[in-house]
mmJSON file of the N, C-alpha and C atoms, coordinates in Angstrom:
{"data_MODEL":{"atom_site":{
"group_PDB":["ATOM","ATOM","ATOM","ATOM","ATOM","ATOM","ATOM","ATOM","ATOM","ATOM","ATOM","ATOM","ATOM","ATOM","ATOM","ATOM","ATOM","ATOM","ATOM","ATOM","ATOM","ATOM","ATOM","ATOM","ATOM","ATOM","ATOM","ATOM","ATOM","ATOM","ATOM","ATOM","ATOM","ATOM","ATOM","ATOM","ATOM","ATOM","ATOM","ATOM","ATOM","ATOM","ATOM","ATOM","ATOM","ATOM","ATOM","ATOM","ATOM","ATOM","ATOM","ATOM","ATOM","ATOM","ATOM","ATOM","ATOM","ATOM","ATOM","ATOM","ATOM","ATOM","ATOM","ATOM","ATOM","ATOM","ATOM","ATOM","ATOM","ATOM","ATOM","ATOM","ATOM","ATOM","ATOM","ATOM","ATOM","ATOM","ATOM","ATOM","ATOM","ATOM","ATOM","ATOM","ATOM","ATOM","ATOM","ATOM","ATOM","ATOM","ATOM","ATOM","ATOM","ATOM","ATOM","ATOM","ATOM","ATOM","ATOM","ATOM","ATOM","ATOM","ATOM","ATOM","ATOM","ATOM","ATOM","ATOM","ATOM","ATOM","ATOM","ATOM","ATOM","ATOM","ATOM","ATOM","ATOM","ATOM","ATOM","ATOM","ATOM","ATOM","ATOM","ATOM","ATOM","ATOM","ATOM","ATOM","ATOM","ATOM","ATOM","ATOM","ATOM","ATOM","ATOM","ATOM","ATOM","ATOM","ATOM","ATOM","ATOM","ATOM","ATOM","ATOM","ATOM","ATOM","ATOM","ATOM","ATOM","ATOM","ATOM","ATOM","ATOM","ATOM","ATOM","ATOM","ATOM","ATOM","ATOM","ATOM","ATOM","ATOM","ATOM","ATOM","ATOM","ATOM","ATOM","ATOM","ATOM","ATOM","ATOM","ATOM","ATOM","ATOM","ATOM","ATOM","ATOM","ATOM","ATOM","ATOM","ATOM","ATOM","ATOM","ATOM","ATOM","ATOM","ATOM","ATOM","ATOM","ATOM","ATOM","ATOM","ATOM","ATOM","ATOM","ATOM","ATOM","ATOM","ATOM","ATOM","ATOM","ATOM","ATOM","ATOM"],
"id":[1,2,3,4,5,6,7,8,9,10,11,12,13,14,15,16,17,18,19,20,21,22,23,24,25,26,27,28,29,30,31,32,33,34,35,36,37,38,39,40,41,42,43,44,45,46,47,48,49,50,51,52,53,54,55,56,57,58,59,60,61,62,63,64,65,66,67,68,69,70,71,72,73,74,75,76,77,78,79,80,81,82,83,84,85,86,87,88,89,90,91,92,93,94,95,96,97,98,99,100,101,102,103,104,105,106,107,108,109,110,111,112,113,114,115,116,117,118,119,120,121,122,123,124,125,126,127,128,129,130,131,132,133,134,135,136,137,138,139,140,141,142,143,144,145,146,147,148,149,150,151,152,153,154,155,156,157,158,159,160,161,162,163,164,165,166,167,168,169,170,171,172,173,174,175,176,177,178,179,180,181,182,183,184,185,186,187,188,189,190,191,192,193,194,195,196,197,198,199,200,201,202,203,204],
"type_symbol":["N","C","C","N","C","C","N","C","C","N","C","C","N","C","C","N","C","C","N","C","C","N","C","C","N","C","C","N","C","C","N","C","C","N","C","C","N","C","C","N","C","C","N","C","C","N","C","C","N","C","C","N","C","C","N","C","C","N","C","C","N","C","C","N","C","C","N","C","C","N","C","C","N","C","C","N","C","C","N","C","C","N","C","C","N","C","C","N","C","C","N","C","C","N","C","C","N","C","C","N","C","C","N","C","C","N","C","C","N","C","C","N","C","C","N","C","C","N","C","C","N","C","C","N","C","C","N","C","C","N","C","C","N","C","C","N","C","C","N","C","C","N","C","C","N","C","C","N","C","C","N","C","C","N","C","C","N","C","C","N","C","C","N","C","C","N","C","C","N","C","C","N","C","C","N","C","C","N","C","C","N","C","C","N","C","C","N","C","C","N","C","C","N","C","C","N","C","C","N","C","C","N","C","C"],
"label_atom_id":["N","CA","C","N","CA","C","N","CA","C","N","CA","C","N","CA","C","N","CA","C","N","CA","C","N","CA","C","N","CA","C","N","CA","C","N","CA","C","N","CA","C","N","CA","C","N","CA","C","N","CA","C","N","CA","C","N","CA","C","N","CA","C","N","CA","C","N","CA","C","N","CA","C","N","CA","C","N","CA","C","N","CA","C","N","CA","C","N","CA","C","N","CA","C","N","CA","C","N","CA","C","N","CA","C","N","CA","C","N","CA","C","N","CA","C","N","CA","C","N","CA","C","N","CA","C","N","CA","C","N","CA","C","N","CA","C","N","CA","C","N","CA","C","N","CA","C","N","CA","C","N","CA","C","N","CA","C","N","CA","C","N","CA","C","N","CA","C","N","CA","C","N","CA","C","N","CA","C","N","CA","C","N","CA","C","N","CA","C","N","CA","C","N","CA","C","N","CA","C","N","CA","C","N","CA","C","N","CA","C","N","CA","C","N","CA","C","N","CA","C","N","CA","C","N","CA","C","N","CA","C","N","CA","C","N","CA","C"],
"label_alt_id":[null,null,null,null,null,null,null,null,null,null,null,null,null,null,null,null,null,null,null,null,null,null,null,null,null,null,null,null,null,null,null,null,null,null,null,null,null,null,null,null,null,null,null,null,null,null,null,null,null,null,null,null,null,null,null,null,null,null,null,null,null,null,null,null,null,null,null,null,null,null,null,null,null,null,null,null,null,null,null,null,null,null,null,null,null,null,null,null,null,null,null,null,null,null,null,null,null,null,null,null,null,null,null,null,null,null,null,null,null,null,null,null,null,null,null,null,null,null,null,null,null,null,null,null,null,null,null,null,null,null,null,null,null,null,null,null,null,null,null,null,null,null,null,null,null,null,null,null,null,null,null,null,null,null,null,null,null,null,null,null,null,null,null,null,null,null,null,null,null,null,null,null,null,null,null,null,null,null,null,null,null,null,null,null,null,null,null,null,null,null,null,null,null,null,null,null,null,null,null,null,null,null,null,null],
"label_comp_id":["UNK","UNK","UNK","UNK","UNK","UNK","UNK","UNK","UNK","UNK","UNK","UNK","UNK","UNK","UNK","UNK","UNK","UNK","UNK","UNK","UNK","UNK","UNK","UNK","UNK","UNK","UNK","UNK","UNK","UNK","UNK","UNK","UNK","UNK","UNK","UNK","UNK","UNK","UNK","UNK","UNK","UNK","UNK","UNK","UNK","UNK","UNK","UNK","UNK","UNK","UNK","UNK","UNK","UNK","UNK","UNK","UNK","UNK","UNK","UNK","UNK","UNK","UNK","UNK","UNK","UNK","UNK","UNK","UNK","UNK","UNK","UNK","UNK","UNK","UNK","UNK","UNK","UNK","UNK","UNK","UNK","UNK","UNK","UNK","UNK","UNK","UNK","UNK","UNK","UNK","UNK","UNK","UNK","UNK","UNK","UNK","UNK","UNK","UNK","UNK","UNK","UNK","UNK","UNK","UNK","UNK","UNK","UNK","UNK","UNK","UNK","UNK","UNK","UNK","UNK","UNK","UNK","UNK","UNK","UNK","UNK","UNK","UNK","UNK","UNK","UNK","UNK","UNK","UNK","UNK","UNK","UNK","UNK","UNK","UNK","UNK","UNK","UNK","UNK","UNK","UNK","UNK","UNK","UNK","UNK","UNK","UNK","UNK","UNK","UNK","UNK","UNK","UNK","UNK","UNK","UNK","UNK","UNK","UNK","UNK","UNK","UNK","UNK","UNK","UNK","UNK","UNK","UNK","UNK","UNK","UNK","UNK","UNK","UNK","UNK","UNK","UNK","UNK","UNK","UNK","UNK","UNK","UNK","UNK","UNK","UNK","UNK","UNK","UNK","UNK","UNK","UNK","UNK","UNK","UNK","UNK","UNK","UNK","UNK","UNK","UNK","UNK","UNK","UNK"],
"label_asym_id":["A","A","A","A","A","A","A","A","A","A","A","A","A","A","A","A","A","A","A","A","A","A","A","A","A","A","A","A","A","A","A","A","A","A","A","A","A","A","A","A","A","A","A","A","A","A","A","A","A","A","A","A","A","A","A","A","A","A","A","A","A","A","A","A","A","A","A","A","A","A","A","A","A","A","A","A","A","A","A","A","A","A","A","A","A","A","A","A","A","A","A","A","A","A","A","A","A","A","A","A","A","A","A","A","A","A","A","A","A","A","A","A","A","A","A","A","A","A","A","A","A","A","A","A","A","A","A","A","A","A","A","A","A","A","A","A","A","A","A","A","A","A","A","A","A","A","A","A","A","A","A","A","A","A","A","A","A","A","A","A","A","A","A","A","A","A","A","A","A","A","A","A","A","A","A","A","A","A","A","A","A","A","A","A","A","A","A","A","A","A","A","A","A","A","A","A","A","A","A","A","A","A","A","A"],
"label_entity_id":["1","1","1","1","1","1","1","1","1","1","1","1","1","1","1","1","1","1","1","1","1","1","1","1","1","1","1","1","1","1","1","1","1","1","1","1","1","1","1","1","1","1","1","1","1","1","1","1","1","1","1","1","1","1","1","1","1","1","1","1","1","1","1","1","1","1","1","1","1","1","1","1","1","1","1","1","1","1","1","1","1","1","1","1","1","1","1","1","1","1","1","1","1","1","1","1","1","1","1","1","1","1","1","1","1","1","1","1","1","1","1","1","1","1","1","1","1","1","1","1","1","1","1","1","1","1","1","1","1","1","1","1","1","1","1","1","1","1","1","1","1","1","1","1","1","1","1","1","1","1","1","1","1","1","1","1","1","1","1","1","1","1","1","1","1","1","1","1","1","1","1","1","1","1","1","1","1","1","1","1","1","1","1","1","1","1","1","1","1","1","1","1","1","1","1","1","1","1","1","1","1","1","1","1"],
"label_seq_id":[1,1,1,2,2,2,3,3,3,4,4,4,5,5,5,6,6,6,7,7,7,8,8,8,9,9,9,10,10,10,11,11,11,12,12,12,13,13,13,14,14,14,15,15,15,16,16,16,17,17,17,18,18,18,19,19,19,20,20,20,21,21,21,22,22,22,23,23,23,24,24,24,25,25,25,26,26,26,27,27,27,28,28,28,29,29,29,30,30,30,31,31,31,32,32,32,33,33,33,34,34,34,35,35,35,36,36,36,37,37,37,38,38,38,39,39,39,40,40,40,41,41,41,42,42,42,43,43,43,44,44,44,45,45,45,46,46,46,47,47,47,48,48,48,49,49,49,50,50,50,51,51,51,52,52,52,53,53,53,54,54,54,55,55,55,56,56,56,57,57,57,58,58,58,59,59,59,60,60,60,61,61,61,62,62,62,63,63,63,64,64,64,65,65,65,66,66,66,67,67,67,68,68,68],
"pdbx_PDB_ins_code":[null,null,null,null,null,null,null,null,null,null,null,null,null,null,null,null,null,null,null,null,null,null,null,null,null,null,null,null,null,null,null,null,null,null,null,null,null,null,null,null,null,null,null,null,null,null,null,null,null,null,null,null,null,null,null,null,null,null,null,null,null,null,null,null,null,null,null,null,null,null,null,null,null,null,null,null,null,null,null,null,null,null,null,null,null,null,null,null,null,null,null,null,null,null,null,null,null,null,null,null,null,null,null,null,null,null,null,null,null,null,null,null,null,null,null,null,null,null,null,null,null,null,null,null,null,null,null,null,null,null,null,null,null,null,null,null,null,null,null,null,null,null,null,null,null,null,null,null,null,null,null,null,null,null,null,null,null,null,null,null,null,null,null,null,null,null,null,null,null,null,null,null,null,null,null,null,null,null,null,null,null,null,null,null,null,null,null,null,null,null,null,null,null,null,null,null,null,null,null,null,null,null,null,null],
"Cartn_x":[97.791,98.527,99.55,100.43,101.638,101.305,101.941,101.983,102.103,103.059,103.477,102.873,102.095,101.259,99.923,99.449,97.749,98.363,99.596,100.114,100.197,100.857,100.835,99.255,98.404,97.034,96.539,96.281,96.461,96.618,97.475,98.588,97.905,97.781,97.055,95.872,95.062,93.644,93.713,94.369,94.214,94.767,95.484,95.933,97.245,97.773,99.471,99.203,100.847,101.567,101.75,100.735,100.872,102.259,102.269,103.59,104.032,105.26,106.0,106.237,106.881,107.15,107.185,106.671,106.333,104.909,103.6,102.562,102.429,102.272,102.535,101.362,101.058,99.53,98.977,98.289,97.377,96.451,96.029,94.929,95.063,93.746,92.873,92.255,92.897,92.066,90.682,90.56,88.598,89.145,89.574,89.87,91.402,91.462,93.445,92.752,94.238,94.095,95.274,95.633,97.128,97.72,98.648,98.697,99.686,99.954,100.387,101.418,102.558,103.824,104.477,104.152,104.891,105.422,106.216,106.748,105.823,105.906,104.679,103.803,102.617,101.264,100.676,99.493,99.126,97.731,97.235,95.9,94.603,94.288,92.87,92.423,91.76,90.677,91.575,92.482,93.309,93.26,93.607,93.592,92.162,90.971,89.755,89.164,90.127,89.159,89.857,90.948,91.667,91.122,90.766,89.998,89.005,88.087,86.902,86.876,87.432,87.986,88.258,89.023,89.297,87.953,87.25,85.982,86.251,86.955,87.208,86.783,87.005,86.64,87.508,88.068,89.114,89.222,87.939,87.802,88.846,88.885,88.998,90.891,91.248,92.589,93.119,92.399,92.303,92.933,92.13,91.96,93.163,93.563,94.573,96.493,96.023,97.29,97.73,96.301,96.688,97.128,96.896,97.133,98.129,98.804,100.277,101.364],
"Cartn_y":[105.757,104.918,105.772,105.109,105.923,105.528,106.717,106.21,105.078,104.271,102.811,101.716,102.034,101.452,101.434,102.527,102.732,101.945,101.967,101.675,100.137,99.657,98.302,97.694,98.258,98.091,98.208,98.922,98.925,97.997,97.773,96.663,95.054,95.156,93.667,94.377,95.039,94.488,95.105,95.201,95.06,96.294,97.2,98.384,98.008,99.069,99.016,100.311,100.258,102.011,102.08,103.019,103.534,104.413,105.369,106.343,106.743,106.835,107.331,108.624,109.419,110.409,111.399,112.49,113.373,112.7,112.645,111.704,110.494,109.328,107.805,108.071,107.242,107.109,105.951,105.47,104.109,103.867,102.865,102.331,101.077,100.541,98.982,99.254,100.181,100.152,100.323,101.177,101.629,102.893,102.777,104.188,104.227,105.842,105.981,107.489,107.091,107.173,108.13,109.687,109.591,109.508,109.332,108.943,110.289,110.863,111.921,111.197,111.76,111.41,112.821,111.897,112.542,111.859,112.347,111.331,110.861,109.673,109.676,109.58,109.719,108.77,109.684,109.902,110.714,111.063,112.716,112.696,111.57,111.593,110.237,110.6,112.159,112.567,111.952,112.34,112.019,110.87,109.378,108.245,107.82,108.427,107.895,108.158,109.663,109.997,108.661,108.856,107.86,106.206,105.85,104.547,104.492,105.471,105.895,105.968,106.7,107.051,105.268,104.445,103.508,102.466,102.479,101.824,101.025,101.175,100.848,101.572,100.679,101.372,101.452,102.421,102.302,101.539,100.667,99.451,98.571,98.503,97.047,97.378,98.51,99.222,98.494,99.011,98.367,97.429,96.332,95.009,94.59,95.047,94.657,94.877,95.734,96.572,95.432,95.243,94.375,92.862,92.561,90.983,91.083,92.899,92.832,91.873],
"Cartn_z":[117.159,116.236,115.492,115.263,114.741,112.891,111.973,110.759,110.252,110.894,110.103,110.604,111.605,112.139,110.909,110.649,110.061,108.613,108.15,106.444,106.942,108.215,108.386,108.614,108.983,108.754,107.482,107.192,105.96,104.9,104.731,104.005,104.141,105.407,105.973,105.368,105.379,104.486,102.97,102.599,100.807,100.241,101.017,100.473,100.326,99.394,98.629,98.433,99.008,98.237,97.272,96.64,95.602,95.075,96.055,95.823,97.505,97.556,98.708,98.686,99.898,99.929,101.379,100.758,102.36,102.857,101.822,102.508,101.55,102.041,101.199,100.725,99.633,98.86,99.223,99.996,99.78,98.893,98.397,97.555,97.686,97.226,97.053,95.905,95.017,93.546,93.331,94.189,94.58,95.399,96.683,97.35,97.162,97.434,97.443,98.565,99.396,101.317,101.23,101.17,101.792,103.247,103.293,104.753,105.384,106.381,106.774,107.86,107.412,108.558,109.365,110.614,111.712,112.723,113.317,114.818,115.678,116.228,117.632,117.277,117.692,117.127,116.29,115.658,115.11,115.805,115.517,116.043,115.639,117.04,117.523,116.06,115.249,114.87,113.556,113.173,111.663,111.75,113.017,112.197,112.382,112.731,112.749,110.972,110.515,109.432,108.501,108.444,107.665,107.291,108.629,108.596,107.923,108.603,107.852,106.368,105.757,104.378,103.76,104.506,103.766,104.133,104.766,105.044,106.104,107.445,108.212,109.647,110.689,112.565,112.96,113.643,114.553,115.49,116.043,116.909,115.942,114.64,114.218,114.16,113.786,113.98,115.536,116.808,117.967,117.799,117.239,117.884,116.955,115.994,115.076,115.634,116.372,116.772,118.106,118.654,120.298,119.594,118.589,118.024,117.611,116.823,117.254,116.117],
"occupancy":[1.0,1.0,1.0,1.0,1.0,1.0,1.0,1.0,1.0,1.0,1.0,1.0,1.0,1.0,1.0,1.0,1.0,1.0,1.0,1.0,1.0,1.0,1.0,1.0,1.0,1.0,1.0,1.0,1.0,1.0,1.0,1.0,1.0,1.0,1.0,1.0,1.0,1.0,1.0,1.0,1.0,1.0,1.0,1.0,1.0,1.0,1.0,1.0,1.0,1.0,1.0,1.0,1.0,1.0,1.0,1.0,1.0,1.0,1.0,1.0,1.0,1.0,1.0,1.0,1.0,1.0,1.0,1.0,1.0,1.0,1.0,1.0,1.0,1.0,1.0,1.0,1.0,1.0,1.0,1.0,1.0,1.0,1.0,1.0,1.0,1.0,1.0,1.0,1.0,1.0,1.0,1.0,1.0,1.0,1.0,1.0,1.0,1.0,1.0,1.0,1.0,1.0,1.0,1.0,1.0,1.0,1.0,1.0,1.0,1.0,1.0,1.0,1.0,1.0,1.0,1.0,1.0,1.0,1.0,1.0,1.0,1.0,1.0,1.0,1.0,1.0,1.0,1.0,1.0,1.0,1.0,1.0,1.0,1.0,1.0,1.0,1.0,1.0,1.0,1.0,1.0,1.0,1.0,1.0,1.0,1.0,1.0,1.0,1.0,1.0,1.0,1.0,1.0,1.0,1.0,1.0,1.0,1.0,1.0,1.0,1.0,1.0,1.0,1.0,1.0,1.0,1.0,1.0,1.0,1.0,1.0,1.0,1.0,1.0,1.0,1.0,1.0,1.0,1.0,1.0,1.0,1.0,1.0,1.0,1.0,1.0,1.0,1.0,1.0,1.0,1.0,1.0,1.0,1.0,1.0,1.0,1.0,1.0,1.0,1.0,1.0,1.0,1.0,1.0],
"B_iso_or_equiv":[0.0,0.0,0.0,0.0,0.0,0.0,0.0,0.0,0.0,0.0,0.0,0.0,0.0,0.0,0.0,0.0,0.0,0.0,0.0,0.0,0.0,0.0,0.0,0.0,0.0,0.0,0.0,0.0,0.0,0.0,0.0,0.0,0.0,0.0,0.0,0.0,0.0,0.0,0.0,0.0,0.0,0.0,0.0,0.0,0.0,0.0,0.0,0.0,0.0,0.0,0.0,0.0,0.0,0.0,0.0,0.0,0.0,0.0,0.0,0.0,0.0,0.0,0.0,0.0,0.0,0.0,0.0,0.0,0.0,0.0,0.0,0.0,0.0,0.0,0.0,0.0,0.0,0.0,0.0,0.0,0.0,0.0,0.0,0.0,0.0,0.0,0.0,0.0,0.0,0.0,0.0,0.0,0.0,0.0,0.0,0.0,0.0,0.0,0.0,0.0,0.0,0.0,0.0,0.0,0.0,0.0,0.0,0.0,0.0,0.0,0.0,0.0,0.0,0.0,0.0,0.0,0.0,0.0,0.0,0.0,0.0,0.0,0.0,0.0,0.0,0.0,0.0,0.0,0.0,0.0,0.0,0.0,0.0,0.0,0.0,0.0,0.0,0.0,0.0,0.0,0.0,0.0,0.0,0.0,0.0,0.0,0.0,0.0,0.0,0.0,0.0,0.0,0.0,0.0,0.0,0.0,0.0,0.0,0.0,0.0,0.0,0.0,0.0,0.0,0.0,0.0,0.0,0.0,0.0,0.0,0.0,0.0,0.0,0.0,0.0,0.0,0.0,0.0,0.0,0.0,0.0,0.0,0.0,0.0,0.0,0.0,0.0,0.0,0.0,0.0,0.0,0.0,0.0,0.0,0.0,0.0,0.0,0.0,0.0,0.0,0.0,0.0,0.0,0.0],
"pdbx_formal_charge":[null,null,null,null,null,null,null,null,null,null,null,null,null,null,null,null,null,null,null,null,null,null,null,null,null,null,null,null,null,null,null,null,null,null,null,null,null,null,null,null,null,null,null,null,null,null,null,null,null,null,null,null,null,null,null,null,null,null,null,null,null,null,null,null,null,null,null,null,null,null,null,null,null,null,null,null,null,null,null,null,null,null,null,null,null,null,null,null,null,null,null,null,null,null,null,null,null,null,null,null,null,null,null,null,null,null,null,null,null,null,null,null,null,null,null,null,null,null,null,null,null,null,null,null,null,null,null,null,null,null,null,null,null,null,null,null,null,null,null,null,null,null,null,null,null,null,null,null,null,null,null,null,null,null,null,null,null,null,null,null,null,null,null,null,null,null,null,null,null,null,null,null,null,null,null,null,null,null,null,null,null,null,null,null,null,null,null,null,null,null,null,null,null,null,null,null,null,null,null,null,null,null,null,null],
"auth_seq_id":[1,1,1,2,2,2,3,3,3,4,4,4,5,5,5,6,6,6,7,7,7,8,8,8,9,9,9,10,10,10,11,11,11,12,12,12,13,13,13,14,14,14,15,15,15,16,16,16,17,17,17,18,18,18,19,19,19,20,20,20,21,21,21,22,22,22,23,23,23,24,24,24,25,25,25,26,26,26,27,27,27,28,28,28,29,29,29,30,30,30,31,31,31,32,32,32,33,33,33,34,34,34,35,35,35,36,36,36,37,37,37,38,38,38,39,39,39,40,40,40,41,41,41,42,42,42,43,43,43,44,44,44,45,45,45,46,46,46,47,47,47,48,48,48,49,49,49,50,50,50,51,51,51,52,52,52,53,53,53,54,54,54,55,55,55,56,56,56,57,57,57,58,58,58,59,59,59,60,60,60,61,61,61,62,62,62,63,63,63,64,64,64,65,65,65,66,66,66,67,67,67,68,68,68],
"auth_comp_id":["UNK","UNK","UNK","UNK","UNK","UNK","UNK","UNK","UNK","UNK","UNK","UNK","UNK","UNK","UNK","UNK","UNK","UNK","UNK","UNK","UNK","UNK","UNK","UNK","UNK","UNK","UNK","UNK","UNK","UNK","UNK","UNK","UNK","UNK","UNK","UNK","UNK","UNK","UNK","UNK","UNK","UNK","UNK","UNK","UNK","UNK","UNK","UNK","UNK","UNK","UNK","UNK","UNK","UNK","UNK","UNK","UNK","UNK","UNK","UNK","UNK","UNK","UNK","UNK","UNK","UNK","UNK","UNK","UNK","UNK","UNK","UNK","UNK","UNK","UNK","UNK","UNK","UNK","UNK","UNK","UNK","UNK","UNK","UNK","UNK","UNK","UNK","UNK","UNK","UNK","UNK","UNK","UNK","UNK","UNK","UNK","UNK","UNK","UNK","UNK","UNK","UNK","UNK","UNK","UNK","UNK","UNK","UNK","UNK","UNK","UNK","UNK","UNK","UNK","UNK","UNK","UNK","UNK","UNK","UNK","UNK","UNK","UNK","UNK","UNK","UNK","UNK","UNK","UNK","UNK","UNK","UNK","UNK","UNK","UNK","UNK","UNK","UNK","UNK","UNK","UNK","UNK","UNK","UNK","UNK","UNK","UNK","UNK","UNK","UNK","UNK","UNK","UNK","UNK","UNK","UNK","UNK","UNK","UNK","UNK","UNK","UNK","UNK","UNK","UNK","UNK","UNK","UNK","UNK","UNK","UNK","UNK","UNK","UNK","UNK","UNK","UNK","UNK","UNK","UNK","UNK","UNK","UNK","UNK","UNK","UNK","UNK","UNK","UNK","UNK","UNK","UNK","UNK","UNK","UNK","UNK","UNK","UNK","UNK","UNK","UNK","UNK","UNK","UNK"],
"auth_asym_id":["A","A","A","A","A","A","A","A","A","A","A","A","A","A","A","A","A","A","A","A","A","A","A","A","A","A","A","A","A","A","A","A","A","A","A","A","A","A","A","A","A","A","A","A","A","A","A","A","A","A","A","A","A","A","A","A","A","A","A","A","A","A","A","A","A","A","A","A","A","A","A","A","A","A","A","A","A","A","A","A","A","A","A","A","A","A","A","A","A","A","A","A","A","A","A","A","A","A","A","A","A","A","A","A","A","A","A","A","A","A","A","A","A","A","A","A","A","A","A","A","A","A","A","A","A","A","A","A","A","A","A","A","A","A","A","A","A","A","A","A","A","A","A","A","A","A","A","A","A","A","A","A","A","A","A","A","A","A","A","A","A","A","A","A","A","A","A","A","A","A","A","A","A","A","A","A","A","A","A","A","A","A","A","A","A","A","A","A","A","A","A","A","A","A","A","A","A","A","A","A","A","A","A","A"],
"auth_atom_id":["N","CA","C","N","CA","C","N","CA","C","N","CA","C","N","CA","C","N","CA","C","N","CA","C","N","CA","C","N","CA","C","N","CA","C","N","CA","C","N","CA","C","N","CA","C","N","CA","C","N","CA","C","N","CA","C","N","CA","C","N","CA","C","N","CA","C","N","CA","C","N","CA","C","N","CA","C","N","CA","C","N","CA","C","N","CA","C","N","CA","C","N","CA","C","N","CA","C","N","CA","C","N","CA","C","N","CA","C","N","CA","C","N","CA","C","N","CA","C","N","CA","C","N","CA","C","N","CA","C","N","CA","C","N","CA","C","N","CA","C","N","CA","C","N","CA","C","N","CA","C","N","CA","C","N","CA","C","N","CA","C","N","CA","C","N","CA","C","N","CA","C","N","CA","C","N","CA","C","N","CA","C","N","CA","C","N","CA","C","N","CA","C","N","CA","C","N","CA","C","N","CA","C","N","CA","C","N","CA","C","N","CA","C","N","CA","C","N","CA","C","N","CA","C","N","CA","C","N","CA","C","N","CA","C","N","CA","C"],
"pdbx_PDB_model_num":[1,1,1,1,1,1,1,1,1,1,1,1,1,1,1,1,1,1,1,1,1,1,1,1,1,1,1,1,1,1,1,1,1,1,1,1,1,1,1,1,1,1,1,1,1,1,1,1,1,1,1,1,1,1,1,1,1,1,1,1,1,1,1,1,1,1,1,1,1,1,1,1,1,1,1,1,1,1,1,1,1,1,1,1,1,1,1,1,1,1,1,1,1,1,1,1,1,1,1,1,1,1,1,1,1,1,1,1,1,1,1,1,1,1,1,1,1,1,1,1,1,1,1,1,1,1,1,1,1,1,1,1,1,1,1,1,1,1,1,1,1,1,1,1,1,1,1,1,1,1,1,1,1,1,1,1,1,1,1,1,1,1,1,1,1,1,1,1,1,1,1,1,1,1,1,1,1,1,1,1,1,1,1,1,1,1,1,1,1,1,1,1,1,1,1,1,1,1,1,1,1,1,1,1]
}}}
C-alpha cells in the first residue's frame, strides 16, 4: 500500500490529520499514528505495524483497497 492509500484508510475509519508534513500525524482522539512518506508502496512490515498501531488487519486494509 502506498502512503495515501493507509491515510485514505485511515480517514474512512475515524482518523484525521492531525498535522502534515515530512510524516502526517493521524489520530481518532485515543491513538495518534505517524504516517511515513515515500514513493511506491511502502514496506509489507511498516504498513502492517501501522494498522496494528491503529487497531486494525491488514486483511481489512485488503479488502478496503479491492472495494477501491
Amino acid at each position: 500500500m502506498t502512503t495515501l492509500e493507509i491515510i485514505g484508510f485511515l480517514e474512512a475509519n475515524g482518523f484525521w490529520k492531525l498535522r502534515t508534513g515530512r510524516h502526517p500525524i493521524m489520530t481518532n482522539g485515543e491513538k495518534t499514528l505517524p504516517i511515513p512518506v515515500h514513493k511506491g508502496d511502502l514496506p509489507k512490515g511498516t504498513v502492517s505495524g501501522i494498522l496494528q498501531q491503529a487497531g486494525f488487519r491488514t486483511k481489512q486494509a485488503k479488502e478496503w483497497k479491492e472495494r477501491g
